[in-house]
N, C-alpha and C positions, 0 to 999 in steps of 0.2 A: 590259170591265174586264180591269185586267192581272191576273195569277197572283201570289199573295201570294210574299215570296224563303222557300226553305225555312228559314232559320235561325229565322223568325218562325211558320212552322207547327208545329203542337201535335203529338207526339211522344208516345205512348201506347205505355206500356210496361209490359209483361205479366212480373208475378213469375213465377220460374219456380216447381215442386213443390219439397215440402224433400223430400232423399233419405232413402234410411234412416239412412242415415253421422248427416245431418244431426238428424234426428230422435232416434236414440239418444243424441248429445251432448247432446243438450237434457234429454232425459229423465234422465241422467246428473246434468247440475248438480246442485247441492247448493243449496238456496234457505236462505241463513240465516232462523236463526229469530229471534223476541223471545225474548228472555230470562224466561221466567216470573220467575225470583229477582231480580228486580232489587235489590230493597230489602235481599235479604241479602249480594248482594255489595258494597253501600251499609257494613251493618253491619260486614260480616268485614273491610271496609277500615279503616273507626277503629278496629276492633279493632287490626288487625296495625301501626297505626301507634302506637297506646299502647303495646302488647305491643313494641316493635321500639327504644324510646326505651330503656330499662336494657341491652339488647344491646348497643346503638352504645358506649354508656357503658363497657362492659365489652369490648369489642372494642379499642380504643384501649390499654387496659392491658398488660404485657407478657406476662402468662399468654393476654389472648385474642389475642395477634399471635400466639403459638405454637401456638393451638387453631383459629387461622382455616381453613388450608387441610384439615386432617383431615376437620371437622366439614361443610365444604362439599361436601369429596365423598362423606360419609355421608349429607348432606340430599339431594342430586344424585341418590344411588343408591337414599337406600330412601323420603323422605318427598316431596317432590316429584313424583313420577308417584302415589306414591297420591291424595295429595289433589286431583292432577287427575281420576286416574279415575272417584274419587269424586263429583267435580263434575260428568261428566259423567253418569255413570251416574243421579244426581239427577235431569239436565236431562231422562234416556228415563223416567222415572217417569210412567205417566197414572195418575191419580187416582180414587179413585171418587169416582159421584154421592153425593147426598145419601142416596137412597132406598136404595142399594147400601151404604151406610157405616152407615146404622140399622141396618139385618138383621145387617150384619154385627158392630155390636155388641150386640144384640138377643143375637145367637147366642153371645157371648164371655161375657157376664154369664148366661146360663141355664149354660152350663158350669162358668164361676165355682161356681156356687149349689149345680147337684148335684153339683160334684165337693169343692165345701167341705164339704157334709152328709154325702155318703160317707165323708170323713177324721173327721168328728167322730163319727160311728155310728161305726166302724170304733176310734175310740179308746176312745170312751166302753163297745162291748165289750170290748175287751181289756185298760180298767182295771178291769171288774166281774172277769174271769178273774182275774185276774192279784192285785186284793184277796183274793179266793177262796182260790188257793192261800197266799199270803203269811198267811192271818187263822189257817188250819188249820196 
């Protein structure tokens, strides 16, 4: 039998190692995340598009042709990065569990309780003082 031509032989070919270079770019990437808020970015959108209909209205008139470009680069400078930071700052929030979330209002309502009794001890002395002196 003859020798198969090479173009038809099978060619086995060996990945090389990732480098480190390589290895650090990857660890790098950024993998987007889901969105936990979905549904709120859902709402803030009708929101902003009911909220944005009396704007337009009032944009077109000749006080807001003279208020447009002020007002843009006040929103530009101070309300637009907040409310992204905001958003973001949102998105790093983890949350506690259930079990974590009891205790911890467990613990907010005992503080409630002794520190409302304290203020009402504390009052309810020093309206008896204070009858005391004013009856004399």
């Amino acid at each position: 039998m003859a020798k198969e031509p090479a173009s038809k032989a099978r060619v086995r070919r060996v990945k090389s190692p990732e480098t480190f270079r390589e290895k650090a770019a990857k660890s790098n990437t950024i993998k987007p995340k889901k969105h936990r808020f979905s549904w709120f970015t859902k709402l803030f959108n009708k929101i902003k598009t009911i909220i944005s209909k009396p704007f337009h209205k009032f944009a077109k008139t000749k006080f807001g042709r003279l208020l447009r470009k002020p007002l843009r680069i006040l929103a530009k400078i101070l309300l637009i990065p907040y409310f992204k930071g905001s958003f973001n700052e949102l998105k790093l929030v983890t949350w506690p569990g259930w079990k974590q979330s009891r205790k911890l209002t467990y613990a907010v309502l005992a503080f409630a309780i002794v520190f409302g009794t304290a203020i009402a001890g504390l009052d309810w002395v020093l309206g008896k003082i204070f009858k005391q002196i004013l009856i004399k």
